[in-house]
C-alpha positions as CSV (number, residue, x, y, z in Angstrom):
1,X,152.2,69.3,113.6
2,X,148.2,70.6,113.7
3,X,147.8,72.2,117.4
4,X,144.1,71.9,117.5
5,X,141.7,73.6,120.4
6,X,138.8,71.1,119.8
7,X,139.1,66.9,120.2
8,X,136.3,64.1,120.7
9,X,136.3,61.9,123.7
10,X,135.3,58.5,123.6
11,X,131.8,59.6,124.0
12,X,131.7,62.0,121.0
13,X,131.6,64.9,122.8
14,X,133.4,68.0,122.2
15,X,135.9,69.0,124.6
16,X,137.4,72.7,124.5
17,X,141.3,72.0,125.9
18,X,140.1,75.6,128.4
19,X,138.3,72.5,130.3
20,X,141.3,70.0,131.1
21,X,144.0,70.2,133.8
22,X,146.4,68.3,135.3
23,X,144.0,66.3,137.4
24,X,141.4,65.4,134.8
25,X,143.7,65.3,131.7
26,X,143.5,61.1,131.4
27,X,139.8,60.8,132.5
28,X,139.4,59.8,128.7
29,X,141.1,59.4,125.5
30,X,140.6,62.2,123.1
31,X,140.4,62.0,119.1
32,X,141.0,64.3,116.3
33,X,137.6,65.7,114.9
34,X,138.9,65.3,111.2
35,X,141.1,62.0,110.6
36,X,139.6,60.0,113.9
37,X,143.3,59.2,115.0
38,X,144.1,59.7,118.8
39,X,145.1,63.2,120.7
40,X,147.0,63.8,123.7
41,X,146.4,67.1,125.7
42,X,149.4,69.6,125.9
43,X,149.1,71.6,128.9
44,X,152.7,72.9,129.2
45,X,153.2,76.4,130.8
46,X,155.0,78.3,128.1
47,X,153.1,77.3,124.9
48,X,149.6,77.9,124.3
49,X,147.5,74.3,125.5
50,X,146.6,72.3,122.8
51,X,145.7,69.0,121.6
52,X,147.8,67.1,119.2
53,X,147.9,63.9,118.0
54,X,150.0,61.2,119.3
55,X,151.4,59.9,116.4
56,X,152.3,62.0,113.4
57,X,149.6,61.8,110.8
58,X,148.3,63.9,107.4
59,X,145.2,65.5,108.7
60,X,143.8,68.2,107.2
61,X,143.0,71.3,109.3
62,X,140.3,72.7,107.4
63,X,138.3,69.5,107.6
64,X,138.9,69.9,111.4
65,X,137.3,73.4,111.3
66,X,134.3,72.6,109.3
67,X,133.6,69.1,110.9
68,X,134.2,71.4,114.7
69,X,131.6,74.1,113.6
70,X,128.9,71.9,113.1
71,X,129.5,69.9,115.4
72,X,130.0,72.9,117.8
73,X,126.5,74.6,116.3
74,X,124.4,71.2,116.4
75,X,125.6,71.2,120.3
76,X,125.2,74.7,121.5
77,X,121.8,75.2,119.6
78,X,120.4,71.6,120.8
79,X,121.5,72.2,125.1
80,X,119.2,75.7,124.3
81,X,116.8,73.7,123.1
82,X,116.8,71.2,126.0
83,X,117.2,74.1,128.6
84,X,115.5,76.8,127.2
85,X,118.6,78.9,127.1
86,X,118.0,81.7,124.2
87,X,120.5,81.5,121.1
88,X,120.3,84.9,119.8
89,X,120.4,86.5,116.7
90,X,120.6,90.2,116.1
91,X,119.1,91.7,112.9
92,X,118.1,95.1,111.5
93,X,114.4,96.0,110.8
94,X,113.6,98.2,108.2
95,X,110.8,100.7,109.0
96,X,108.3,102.5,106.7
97,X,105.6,104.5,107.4
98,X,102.4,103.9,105.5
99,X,100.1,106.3,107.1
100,X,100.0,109.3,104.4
101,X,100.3,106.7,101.3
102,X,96.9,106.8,100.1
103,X,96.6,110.5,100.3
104,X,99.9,111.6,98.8
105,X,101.2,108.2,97.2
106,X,104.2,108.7,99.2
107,X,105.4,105.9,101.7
108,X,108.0,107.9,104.9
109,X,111.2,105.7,105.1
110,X,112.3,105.9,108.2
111,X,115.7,104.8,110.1
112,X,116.9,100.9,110.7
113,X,116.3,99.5,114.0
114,X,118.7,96.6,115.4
115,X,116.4,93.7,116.8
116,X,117.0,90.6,118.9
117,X,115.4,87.3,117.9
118,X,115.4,84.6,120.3
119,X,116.0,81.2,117.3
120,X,114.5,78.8,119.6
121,X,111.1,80.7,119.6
122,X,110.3,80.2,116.1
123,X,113.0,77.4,115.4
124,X,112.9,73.9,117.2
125,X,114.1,71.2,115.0
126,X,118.1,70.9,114.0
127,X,119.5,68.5,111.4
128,X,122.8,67.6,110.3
129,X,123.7,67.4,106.4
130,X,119.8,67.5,105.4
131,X,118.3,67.6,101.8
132,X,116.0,70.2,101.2
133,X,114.7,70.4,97.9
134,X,118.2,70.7,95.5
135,X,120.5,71.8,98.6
136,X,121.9,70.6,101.3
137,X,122.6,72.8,103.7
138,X,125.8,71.9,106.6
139,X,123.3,72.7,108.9
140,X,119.1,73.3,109.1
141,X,116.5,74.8,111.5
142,X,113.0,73.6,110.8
143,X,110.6,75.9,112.2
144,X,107.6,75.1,114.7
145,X,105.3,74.8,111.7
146,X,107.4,72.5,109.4
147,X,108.0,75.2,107.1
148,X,110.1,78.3,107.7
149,X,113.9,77.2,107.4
150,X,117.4,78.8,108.1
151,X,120.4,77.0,106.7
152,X,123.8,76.7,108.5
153,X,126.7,77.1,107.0
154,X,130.3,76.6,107.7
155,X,132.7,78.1,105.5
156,X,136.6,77.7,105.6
157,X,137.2,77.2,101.9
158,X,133.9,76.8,100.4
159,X,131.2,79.6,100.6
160,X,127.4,79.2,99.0
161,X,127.2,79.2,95.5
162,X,125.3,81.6,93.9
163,X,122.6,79.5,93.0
164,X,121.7,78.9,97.5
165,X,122.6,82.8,98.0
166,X,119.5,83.8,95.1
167,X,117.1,80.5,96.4
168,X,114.9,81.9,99.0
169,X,115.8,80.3,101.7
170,X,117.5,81.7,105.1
171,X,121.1,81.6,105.1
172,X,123.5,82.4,108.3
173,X,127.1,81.7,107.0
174,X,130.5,81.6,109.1
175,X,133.2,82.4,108.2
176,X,136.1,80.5,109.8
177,X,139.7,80.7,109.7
178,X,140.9,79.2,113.2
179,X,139.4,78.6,116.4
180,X,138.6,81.6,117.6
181,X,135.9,82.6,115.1
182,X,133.5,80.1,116.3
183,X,133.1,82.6,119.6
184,X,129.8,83.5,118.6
185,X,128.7,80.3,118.2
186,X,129.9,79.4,122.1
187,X,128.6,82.7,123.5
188,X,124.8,81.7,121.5
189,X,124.9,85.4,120.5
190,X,124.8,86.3,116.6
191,X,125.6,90.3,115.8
192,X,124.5,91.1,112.3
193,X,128.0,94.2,112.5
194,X,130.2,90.9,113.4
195,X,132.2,90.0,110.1
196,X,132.9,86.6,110.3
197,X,128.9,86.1,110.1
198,X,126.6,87.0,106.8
199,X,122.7,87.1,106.9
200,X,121.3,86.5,103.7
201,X,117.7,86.9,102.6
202,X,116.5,87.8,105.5
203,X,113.6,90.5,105.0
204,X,112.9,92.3,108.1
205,X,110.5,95.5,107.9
206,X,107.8,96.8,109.1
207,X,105.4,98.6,106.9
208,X,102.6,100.3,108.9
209,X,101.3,103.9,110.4
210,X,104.2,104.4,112.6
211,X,103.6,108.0,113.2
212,X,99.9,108.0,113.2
213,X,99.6,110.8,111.3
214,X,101.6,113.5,113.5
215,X,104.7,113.0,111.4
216,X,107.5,115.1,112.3
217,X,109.9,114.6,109.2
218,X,110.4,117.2,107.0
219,X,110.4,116.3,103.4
220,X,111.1,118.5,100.4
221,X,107.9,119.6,98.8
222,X,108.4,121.1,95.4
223,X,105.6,122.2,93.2
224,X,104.0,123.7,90.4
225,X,101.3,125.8,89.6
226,X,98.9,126.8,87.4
227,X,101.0,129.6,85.8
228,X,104.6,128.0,85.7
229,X,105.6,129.1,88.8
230,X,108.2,126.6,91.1
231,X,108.4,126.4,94.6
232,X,110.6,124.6,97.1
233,X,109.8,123.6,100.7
234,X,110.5,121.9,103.7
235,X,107.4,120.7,105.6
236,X,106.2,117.6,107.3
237,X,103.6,114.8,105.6
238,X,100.6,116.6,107.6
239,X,101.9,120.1,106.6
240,X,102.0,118.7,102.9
241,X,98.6,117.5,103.0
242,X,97.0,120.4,104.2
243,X,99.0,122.7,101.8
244,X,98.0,120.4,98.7
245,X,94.4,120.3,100.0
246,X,94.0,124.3,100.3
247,X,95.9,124.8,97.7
248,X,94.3,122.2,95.3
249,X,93.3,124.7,92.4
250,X,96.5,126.3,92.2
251,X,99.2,123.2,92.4
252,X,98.7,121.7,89.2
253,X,101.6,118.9,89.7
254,X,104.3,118.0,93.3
255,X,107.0,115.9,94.3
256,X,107.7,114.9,97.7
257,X,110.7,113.6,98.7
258,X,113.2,112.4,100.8
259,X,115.0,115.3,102.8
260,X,119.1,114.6,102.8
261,X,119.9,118.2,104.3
262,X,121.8,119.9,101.1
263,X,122.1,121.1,98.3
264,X,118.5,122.5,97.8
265,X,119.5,124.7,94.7
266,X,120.2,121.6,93.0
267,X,117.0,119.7,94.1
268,X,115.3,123.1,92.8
269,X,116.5,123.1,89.4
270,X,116.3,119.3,89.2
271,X,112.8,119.6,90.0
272,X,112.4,122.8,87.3
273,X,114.1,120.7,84.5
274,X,112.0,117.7,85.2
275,X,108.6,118.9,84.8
276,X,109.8,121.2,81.9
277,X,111.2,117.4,80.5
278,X,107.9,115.8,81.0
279,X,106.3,119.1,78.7
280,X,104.5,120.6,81.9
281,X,104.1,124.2,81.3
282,X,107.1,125.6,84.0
283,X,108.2,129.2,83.3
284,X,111.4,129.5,84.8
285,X,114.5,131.2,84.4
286,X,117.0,128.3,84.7
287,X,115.7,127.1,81.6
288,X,115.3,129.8,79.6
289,X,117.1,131.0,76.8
290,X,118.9,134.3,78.3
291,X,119.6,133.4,81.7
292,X,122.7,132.9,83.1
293,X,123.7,132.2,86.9
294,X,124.3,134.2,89.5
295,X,126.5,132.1,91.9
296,X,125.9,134.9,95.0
297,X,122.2,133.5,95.9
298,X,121.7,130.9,98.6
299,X,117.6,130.9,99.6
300,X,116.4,127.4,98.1
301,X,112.9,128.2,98.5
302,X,113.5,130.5,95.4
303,X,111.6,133.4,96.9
304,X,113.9,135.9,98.3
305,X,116.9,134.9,96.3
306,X,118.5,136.3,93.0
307,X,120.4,133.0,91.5
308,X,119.2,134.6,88.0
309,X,121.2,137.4,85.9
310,X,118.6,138.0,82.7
311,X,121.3,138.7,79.3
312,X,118.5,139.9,77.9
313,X,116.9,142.9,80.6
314,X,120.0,143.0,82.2
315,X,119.2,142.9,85.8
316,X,119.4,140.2,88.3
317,X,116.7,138.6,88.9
318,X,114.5,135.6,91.3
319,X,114.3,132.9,88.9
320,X,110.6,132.5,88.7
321,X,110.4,136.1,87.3
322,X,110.2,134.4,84.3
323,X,106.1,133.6,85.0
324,X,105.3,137.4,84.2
325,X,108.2,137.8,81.4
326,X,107.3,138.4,78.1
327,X,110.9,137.4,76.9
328,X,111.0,133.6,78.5
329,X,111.8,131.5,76.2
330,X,112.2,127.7,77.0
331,X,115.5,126.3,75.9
332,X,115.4,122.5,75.7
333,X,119.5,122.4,75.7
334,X,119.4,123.8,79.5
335,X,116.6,121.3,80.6
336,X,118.7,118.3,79.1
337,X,122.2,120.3,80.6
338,X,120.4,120.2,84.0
339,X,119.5,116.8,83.9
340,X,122.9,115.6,83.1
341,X,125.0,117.1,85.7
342,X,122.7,116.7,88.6
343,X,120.8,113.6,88.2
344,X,123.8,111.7,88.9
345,X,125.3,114.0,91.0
346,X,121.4,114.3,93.5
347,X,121.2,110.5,93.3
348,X,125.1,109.7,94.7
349,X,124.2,112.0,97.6
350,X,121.5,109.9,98.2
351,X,122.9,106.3,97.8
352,X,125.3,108.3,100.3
353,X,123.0,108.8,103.0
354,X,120.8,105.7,102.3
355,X,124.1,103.7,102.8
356,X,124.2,105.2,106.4
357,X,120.8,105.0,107.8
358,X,120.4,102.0,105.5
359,X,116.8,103.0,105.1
């Protein structure tokens, strides 16, 4: 027999078996919120209290848990409406910072914020089973202008196809295997980190001068100038901008980008073998023809350190040597060699951190 938490009384309502007693048990009769047929309240002291029907019937309990979580939405979200009660929903916001885009091209991505919304703000119509357009939705909040709309849904069995989830419409989707995961819905309280609930297309960012142009994020700079040479730095946007403004006759071509705290020898010779790719003039030892690597360096700016052992001179060496050598040799086997093994390798670290600032 189906022990369910939820029955009708003869007004409709909902009643949660928490609410009954001995004393207020038979104010009403109570009916099952999927077959219709008559309840009776268990209230005994060693099982859990319950509400089962009187006679034994086929019922299905997964009608009982879709037919309860609309009804218990539609409920909940309508007494806010009535009292003004917020029903909140919590969402993250992404940020980016616009304010150095026009001089540098380059838009600052900056770290998700967790929002609240209050629904009945923005939201002040709920239907029941209403078309709209080629769906319709279990639920549907109509916003104050007619137009903005969230579906509902309730899934036990059933999720939204494919053909809703793409649509661009709002989607906040349950997912319910017994009583207790209707909780948020009681409590009028929506956590985007709570499992059992899934936002979908739901765009929330903000794209405007955040930092008003006193940026305190370093980036990785890397540049090249006029005579091959390939640099490697860690500054802020307003740093960048002045650099690239003083230095405009000598930087033929940059790269700013996002700084993910590692592996700046690898960013380096990424940033060597893509500008030698695109047939930029870079003179650079790590792709040419005699080099070979000296593991023992460790200064990413490339100044001070000696990744380089020359097979040709024989010495150790900084890698841009190679912009007074008259041996360099460009060797388009190292350029494709470096591209291979760290594209993949730079871009993982970066889906990495991306997945946990969710930027």
């Amino acid at each position: 027999m189906i022990k369910f938490k939820y029955a009708k009384d003869e007004n409709e309502k909902l009643i949660n078996i928490d609410s009954l007693n001995e004393e207020n048990r038979f104010r009403s009769k109570f009916f099952c919120i999927s077959c219709g047929k008559e309840l009776i309240a268990k209230l005994g002291k060693i099982k859990i209290h319950h509400f089962a029907h009187k006679k034994v019937v086929t019922c299905s309990g997964e009608t009982y848990l879709h037919l309860l979580g609309k009804k218990l939405f539609y409920e909940n979200y309508t007494e806010c409406l009535n009292t003004q009660k917020p029903f909140i929903i919590e969402l993250y916001k992404k940020r980016t910072c616009n304010h150095f885009e026009k001089e540098l091209n380059f838009k600052c991505k900056l770290q998700k914020t967790l929002n609240k919304f209050n629904l009945i703000e923005f939201f002040d119509k709920i239907s029941i089973e209403k078309r709209e357009g080629s769906f319709i939705p279990d639920l549907m909040l109509t916003g104050k202008n007619n137009k903005d709309k969230i579906f509902i849904e309730i899934a036990v069995t059933h999720f939204s196809t494919e053909k809703k989830l793409n649509s661009n419409y709002r989607i906040i989707e349950f997912e319910i295997k017994n009583d207790e995961d209707f909780e948020p819905i009681n409590k009028k309280y929506l956590r985007v980190e709570d499992s059992r609930i899934k936002f979908k297309n739901f765009k929330s960012e903000i794209n405007t001068s955040i930092c008003n142009g006193e940026c305190q994020k370093d980036f990785n700079l890397f540049t090249l100038d006029k005579d091959g040479r390939c640099l490697l730095k860690q500054k802020n946007l307003k740093q960048i901008k002045k650099l690239l403004e003083t230095e405009y006759k000598k930087i033929v071509n940059h790269v700013i980008s996002n700084d993910y705290g590692h592996d700046y020898p690898e960013i380096f010779k990424k940033g060597v073998a893509d500008f030698s790719n695109q047939n930029f003039k870079v003179k650079n030892c790590f792709v040419c023809r005699y080099h070979a690597e000296n593991h023992s360096w460790y200064d990413f700016e490339d100044i001070k350190g000696v990744p380089i052992y020359c097979k040709f001179l024989k010495i150790k060496c900084n890698s841009n040597q190679a912009v007074n050598c008259q041996y360099f040799k460009l060797e388009k086997n190292y350029v494709q060699e470096i591209l291979t093994v760290l594209t993949e390798y730079i871009s993982k670290n970066e889906r990495y951190f991306n997945k946990i600032n969710d930027t």
